[in-house]
Structure formats: C-alpha cells, structure tokens
C-alpha positions in Angstrom: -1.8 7.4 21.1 -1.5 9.0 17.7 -4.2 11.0 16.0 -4.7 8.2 13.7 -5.1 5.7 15.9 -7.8 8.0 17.8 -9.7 8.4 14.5 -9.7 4.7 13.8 -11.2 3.9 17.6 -13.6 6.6 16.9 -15.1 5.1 13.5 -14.9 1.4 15.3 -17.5 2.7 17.9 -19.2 0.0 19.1 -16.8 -2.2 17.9 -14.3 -0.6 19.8 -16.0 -0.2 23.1 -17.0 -4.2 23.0 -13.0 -5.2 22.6 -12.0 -2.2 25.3 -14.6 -2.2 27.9 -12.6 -1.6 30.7 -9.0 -2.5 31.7 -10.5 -4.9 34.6 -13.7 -6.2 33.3 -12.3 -9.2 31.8 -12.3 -11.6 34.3 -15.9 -12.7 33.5 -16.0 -12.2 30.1 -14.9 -15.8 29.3 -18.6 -16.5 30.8 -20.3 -14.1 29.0 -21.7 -14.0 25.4 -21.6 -10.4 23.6 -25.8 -9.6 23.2 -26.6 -9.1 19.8 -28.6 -6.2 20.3 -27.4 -3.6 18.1 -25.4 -2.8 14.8 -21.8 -3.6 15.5 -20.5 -0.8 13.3 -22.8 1.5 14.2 -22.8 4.9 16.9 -24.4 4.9 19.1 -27.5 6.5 18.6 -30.3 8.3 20.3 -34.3 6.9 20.2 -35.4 6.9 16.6 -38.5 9.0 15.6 -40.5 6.2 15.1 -39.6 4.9 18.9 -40.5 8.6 20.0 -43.8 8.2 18.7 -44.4 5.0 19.7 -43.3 5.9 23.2 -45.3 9.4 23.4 -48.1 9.7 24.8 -48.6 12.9 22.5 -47.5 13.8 19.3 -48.5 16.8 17.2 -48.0 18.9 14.5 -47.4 22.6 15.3 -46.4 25.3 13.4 -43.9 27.8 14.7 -45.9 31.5 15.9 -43.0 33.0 18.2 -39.7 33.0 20.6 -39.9 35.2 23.8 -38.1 36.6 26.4 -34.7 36.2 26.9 -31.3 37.0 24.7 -30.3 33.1 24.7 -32.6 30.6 23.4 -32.5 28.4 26.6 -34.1 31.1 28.3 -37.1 31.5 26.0 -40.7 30.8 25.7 -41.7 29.2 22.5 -45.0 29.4 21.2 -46.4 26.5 19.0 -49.9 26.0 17.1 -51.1 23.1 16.4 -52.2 22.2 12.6 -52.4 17.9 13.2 -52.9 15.4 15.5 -50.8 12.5 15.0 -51.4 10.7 18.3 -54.0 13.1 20.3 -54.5 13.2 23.8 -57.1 15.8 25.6 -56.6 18.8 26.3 -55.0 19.6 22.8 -57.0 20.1 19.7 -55.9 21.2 16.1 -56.1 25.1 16.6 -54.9 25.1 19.9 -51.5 26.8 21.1 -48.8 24.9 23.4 -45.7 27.2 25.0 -42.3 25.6 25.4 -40.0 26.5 27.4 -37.0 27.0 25.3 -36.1 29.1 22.1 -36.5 27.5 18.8 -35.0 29.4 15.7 -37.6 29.4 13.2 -39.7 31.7 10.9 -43.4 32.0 11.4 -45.1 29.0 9.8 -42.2 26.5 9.9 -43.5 23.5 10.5 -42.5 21.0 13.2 -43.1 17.5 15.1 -43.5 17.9 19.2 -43.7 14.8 21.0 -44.5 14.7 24.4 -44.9 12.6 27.3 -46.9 12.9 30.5 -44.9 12.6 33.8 -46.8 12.9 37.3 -49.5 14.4 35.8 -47.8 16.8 33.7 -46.7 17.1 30.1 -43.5 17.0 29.0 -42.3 18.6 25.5 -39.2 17.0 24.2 -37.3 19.5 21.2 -39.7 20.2 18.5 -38.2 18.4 15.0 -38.1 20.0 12.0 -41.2 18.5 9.6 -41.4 19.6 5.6 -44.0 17.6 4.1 -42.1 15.0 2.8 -40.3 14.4 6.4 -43.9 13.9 7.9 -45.2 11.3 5.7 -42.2 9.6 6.5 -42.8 9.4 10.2 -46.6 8.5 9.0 -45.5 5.7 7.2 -42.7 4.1 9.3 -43.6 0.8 11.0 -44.4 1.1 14.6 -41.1 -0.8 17.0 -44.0 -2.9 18.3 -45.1 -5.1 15.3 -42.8 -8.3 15.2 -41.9 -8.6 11.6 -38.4 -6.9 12.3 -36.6 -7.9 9.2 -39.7 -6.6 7.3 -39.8 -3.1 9.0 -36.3 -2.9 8.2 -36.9 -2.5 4.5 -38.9 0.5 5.2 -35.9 2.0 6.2 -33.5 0.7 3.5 -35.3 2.6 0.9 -34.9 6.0 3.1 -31.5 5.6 4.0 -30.2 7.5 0.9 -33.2 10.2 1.3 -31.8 13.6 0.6 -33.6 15.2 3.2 -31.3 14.7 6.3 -34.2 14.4 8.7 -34.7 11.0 7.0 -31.7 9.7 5.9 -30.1 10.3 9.4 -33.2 8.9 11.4 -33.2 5.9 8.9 -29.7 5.1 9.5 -30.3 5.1 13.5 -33.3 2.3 12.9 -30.4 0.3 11.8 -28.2 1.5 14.9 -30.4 0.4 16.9 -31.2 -3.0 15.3 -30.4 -6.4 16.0 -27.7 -7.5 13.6 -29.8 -11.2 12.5 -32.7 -8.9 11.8 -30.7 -6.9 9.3 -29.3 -10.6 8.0 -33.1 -11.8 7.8 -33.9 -8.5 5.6 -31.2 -9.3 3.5 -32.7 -12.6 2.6 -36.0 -11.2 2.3 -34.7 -9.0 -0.7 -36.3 -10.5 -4.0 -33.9 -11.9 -6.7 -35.5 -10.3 -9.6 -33.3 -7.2 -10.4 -36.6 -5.6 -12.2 -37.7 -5.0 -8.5 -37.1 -2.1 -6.5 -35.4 -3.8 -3.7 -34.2 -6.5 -5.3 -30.7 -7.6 -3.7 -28.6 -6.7 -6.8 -30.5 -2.7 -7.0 -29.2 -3.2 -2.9 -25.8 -3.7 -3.9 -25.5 -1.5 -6.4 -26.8 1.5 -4.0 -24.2 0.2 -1.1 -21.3 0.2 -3.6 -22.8 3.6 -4.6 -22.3 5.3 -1.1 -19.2 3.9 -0.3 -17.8 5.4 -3.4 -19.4 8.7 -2.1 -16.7 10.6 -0.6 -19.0 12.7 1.2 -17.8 13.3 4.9 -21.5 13.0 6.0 -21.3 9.5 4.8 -18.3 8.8 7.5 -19.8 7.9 10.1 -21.9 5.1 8.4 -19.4 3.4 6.4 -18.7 0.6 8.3 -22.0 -0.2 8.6 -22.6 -0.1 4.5 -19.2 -2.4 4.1 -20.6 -5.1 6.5 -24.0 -4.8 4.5 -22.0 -5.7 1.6 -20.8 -8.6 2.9 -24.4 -10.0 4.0 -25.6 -9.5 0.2 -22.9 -8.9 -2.3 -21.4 -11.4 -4.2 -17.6 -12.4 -6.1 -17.9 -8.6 -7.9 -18.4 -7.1 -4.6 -16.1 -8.9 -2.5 -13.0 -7.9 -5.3 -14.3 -4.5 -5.0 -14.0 -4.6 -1.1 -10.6 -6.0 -1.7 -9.5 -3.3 -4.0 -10.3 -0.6 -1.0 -8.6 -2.9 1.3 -5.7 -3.3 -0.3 -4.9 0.2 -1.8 -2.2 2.1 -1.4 -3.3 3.9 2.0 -3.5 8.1 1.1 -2.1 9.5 4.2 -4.1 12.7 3.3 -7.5 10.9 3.8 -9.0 9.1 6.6 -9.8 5.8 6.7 -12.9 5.6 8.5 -14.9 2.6 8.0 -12.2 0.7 6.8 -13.1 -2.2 9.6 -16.7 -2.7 8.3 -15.7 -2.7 5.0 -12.9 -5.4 6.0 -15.4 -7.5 8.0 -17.5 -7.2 4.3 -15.1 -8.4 2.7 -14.3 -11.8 5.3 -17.8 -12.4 5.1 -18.0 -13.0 1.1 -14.0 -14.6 1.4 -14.2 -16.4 4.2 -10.7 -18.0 5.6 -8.8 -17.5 2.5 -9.8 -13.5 2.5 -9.0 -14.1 6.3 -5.3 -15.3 5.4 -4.9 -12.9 3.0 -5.9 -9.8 5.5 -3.4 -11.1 8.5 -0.3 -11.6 6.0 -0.6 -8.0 4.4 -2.0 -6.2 6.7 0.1 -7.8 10.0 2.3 -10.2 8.8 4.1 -7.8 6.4 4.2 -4.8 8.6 7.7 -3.9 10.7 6.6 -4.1 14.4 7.7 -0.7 15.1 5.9 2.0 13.0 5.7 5.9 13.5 3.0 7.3 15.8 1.5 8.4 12.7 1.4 5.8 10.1 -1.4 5.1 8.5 -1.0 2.1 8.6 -1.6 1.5 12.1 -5.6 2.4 11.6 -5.7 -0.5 9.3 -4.2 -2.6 11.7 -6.2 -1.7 14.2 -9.4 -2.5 12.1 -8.0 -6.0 11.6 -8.2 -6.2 15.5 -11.8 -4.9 15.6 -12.5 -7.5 13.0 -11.3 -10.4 14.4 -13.6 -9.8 17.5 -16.5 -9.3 15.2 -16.1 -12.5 13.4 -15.6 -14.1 17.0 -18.9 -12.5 18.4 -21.1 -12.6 15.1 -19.4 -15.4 12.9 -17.6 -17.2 14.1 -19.1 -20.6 12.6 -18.0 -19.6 9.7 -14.0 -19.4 10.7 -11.7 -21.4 12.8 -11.4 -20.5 16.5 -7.7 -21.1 16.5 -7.1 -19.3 13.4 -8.9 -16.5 14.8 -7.1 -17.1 18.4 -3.7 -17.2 16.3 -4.2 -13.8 14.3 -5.7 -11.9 17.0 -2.1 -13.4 19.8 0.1 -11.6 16.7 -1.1 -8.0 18.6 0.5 -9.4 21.6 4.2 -8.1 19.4 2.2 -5.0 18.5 3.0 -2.3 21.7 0.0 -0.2 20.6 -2.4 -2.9 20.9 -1.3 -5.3 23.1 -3.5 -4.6 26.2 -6.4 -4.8 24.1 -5.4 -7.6 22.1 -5.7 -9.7 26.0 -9.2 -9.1 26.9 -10.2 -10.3 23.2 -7.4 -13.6 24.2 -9.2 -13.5 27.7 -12.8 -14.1 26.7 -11.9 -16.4 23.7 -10.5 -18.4 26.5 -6.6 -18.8 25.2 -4.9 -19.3 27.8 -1.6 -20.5 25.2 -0.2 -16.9 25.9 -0.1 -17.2 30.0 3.7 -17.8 30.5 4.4 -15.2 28.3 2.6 -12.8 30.0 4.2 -13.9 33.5 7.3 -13.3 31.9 6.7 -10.3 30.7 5.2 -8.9 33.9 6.4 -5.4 34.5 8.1 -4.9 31.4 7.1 -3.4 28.1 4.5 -2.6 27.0 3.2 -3.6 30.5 5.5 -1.2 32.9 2.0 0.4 33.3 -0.7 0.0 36.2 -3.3 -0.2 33.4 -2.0 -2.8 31.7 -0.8 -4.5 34.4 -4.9 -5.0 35.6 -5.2 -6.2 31.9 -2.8 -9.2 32.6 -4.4 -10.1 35.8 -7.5 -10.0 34.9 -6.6 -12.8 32.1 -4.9 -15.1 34.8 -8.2 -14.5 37.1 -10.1 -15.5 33.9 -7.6 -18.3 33.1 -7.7 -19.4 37.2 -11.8 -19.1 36.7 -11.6 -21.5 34.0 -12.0 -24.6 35.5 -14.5 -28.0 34.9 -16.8 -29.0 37.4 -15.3 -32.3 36.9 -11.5 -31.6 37.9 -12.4 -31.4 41.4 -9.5 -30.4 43.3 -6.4 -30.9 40.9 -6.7 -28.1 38.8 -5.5 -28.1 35.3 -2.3 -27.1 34.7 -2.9 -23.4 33.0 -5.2 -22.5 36.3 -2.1 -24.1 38.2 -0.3 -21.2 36.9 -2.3 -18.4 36.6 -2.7 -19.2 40.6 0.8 -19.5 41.3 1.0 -16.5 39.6 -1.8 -13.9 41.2 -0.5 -15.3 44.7 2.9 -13.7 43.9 1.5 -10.1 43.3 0.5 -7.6 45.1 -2.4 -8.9 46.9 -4.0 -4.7 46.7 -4.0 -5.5 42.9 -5.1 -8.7 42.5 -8.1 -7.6 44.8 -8.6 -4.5 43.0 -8.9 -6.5 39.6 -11.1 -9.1 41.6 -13.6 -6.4 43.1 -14.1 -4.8 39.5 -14.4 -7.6 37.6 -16.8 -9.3 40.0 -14.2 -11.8 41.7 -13.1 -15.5 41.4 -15.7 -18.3 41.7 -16.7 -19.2 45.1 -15.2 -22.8 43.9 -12.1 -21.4 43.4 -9.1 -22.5 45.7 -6.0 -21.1 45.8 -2.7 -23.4 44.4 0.0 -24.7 46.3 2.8 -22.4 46.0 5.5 -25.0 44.9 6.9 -22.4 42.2 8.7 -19.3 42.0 6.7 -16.8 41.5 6.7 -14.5 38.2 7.1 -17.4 36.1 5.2 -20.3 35.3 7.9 -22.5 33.8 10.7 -22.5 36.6 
C-alpha cells in the first residue's frame, strides 16, 4: 500500500475502521445496523474532561510544590496542594497536600486539575491536567454528560472549539468525537436564524469555512469532521465552496486529509446530482491502473469511505442502487476491491456473486485475505434467505452454496467460526453444478 493511501485510511478513522473491520466479519453484517454512537469522521478519542468529572468521585485543584526521587519521571513522587474543591470528598480539604506517584514537569505554583477515583477502598489519581484560569472555568461551565438536552450541551462546545488555549479546543473537539451524530444534526437546527446572534447558523458557517481554510496541521485531524458540519448547515455558497476543494487540481506536495468529510459535506447540500458528479470525475475518469503514489488514489479512496457514510447515515436521502452501483465500480479498482465487498456484503448486493466465483483465485484475489473476503460475501449472500422460501432457496443463495461446498471446507469454516456462522436454518444446496462457477 502506498504512503498515500496509508495517510488517507489514517484521516478516514472511524470511517475507515467501519468499511474494514475485519477480512471475515462480514458474514453478519447484512443483519446488522452500524450504531450511531459517535462522530463518523472523528478519532477516536479518550473520555472528555467533562466525563472525567462526572465519573470522579474526586476532583481538585492543586498547585504543583515538588518531583522526587528518581532520574525518570515514572519513577517519581509528585507532590500536589490543594487550592479548590471542585467535587470534594473527605479526607481532602483546600490546604491539604496529596503525593502522586509519578513525575510531573512543572514549576512551583503551576496549577492543575487531578481527578480521582476510589477503587477497593483506595484512591486513585489519574495524570494531573494542566489548568490556567481560563481552562478551569471551562471545565466549570461545561454541561454535565448526564443532563438529556444533548443537542443543547453540544453548543457549549461549538463556541470552544476554536479556543486558542489547546486544553479547550482539543477537549471540545473530543465532546463531538464522542457524540452521537443526530445530536450534532439536532444542534444544528437549534442554531438561530438571525445572523445578529452569536451562534446563529450563518456566524457557524462562516467559522467552519474559516478552519478549513486554515492550513494549520493541528487542524488535520479534525477536518473531516468540520466538512461534514458543513454539509448539515451550509447552504448553495457553501456547497460550491466544498466543490471547489473537491475538485482542485490535487497538489501532490500537500496532504489531503479530510478530504472524505469535506466530500460527504458536499453530498449532503448536492444530493444525487453532487453524487453523479463525484463518481464520474473522481472514478469514472480515472485510468484503472495508477502509480502507488498518485494522489489521486486518496481521493478515491474517500469516495469509498463516503459512499458507506451516506449508506449508514443517509441514505434516505440517495438511491440504494445508485449507491450499490458506485460503490461495485471498486470491484475494477485492485487497491480497493477487498474492501469494496464487505461494503457490497452488508448492503446486501448479491448482483456481483458470479463474478466473484469467477474470479476466485485470481487477481486481486490470489490472496488468503482476500480470499476470506469473498467467502464471507457468499456466507452472507447463502444467509440471505426469507422465512417464506422454505426449502427452494432463491437462486443467488443457490449459488453462493454451490459455491462454498466447492472450497476448501478448512476455509469456509474458518470464515464461518469468525464471523459467527450460517443460520441454524441454513441447508446446504444440491450440488448439480460445477463448482467455481455459478453460470455453468
């Protein structure tokens, strides 16, 4: 895989890991609906300081007094005093010293956050985080996990996520990580229309367009997320100047991380045309076989993530065969193939099956791993039967049958015990055909 292409998977994160999650785990995911539990172009993300605190069964202020004993800091004793009480708990009192058992580097006085939790009677410190004063009132203010006005406690954050302060822009941007994606569409709606307002939607646009201009590499790793948040509130202007980014002449000297939120932005304000538009220049027009290390090939492989986020999150507002159709065109693409089939798999087209039997064994499927890939479709497509047929199976499980019973029966079995196996219903086809193709 080419250093581009690694980049690209990199800034598709989540994104990526729902279309890849393992080579055999397809042969339920037909069943299964993705959980919209978290930001789709998002990293993953570590518990947010408000969760911390919520979760803590102490929280303090301290300021820093010392580091002892030891050269490294893991082998140090750090001693903390405490100047607040943010969520108190007996024994400690303002005035009162706590010792960690790890360096911190720090000059006296620096102030910081320690949040710990009690386990079998004893208290645990987790890493003490750096507080100024402006950092503190943020975690002072922030709405509590717990209250149920999501969409609400989600503007809180908005307004931080450009903070120049890193503490807060960072631990802003993870409230969002962690999110689930129709609370982040129910804030959007909740933004007023009057523009004299400080979160009015059109002040919202205007700071997304901002930071995605910004070519700060800091701002990287949450583009994708700001080009999908264009698309839930932007408008005609917005979506051309999506497009524009989309469509520019790709710099091979710069990366193009993000680029699959900002495309998924964009589908959301164009819809189907905008989706027509995206699969003839950015697939269509394309030679199948490109360098390692075209640049090109990150942008097509953010058309890929796309078209499983429009399938998991909006689909309603696309066709299912034209999504089906643009995401079978990675079938001719050798770098994306294997993934292209789990996406085929779960979104139950099973138009692909003899050409998969046929090419069995050849490229790009000479290896073992893709190989599991293509069984692991035919277990789907065998799996994906009505109650109502009874025992005459239709004709695309006839094949996919035919098919697995003229394998290897190790790696059928091997697909079937990772994937969680065929449906006790399941019976085996007659085997009236040849085997390794569906068609003879």
């Amino acid at each position: 895989m080419s250093c581009l292409l690694r980049i690209s998977f990199i800034a598709g994160f989540v994104a990526a890991l729902t279309v890849a999650a393992g080579a055999v785990g397809v042969a339920d995911a037909t069943a299964a609906t993705v959980a919209i539990q978290a930001c789709p172009y998002c990293p993953p993300t570590d518990a947010t300081l408000s969760e911390k605190v919520s979760e803590a069964d102490a929280v303090c202020l301290v300021k820093f007094l010392s580091s002892e004993n030891g050269e490294e800091l893991s082998m140090q004793t750090t001693s903390l005093e405490i100047v607040g009480l943010i969520k108190p708990i007996p024994p400690y009192k303002v005035g009162g010293t706590i010792e960690i058992p790890i360096g911190v580097t720090a000059k006296a006085g620096d102030l910081f956050l320690l949040i710990g939790q009690r386990k079998e009677g004893l208290m645990e410190w987790a890493l003490p985080v750096e507080m100024d004063d402006e950092s503190l009132a943020y975690v002072q203010q922030a709405p509590s996990p717990e209250v149920p006005a999501k969409a609400t406690r989600l503007l809180y954050f908005l307004n931080c996520l450009g903070n120049s302060n890193p503490i807060i822009s960072n631990d802003a941007f993870g409230e969002f990580a962690r999110a689930e994606l129709e609370d982040v569409q129910r804030m959007i709606e909740q933004l007023p229309a009057d523009p004299n307002k400080k979160n009015s939607r059109a002040n919202v646009r205007a700071k997304v367009r901002k930071w995605l201009e910004d070519p700060s590499p800091r701002l990287d790793v949450r583009r994708a997320f700001y080009g999908m948040l264009l698309g839930f509130c932007g408008n005609d202007d917005d979506a051309q100047f999506l497009e524009q980014k989309l469509l520019a002449p790709i710099d091979p000297r710069k990366n193009r991380l993000g680029i699959e939120g900002i495309m998924a932005g964009y589908l959301l304000l164009n819809g189907e045309p905008g989706l027509k538009q995206i699969v003839a220049m950015k697939i269509d027009a394309l030679p199948v076989d490109l360098a390692d290390d075209d640049p090109r090939l990150v942008d097509l492989n953010a058309v890929r993530m796309t078209l499983s986020f429009l399938w998991d999150y909006r689909r309603s507002q696309f066709s299912e065969n034209g999504l089906r159709a643009a995401m079978r065109r990675f079938l001719d693409r050798p770098e994306f193939a294997d993934m292209a089939v789990i996406d085929l798999a779960r979104w139950k087209d099973w138009s692909v099956l003899d050409r998969l039997i046929n090419e069995f064994g050849h490229a790009p499927w000479e290896t073992r791993s893709a190989q599991e890939k293509i069984v692991a479709y035919a277990l789907s497509c065998r799996k994906d039967v009505p109650a109502s047929a009874g025992d005459q199976l239709p004709e695309q499980a006839r094949k996919a049958q035919i098919f697995l019973d003229s394998l290897d029966p190790n790696l059928v079995q091997s697909v079937k015990r990772a994937s969680g196996g065929l449906s006790p219903a399941a019976k085996p086809a007659a085997k009236t055909e040849r085997a390794g193709s569906a068609n003879h």
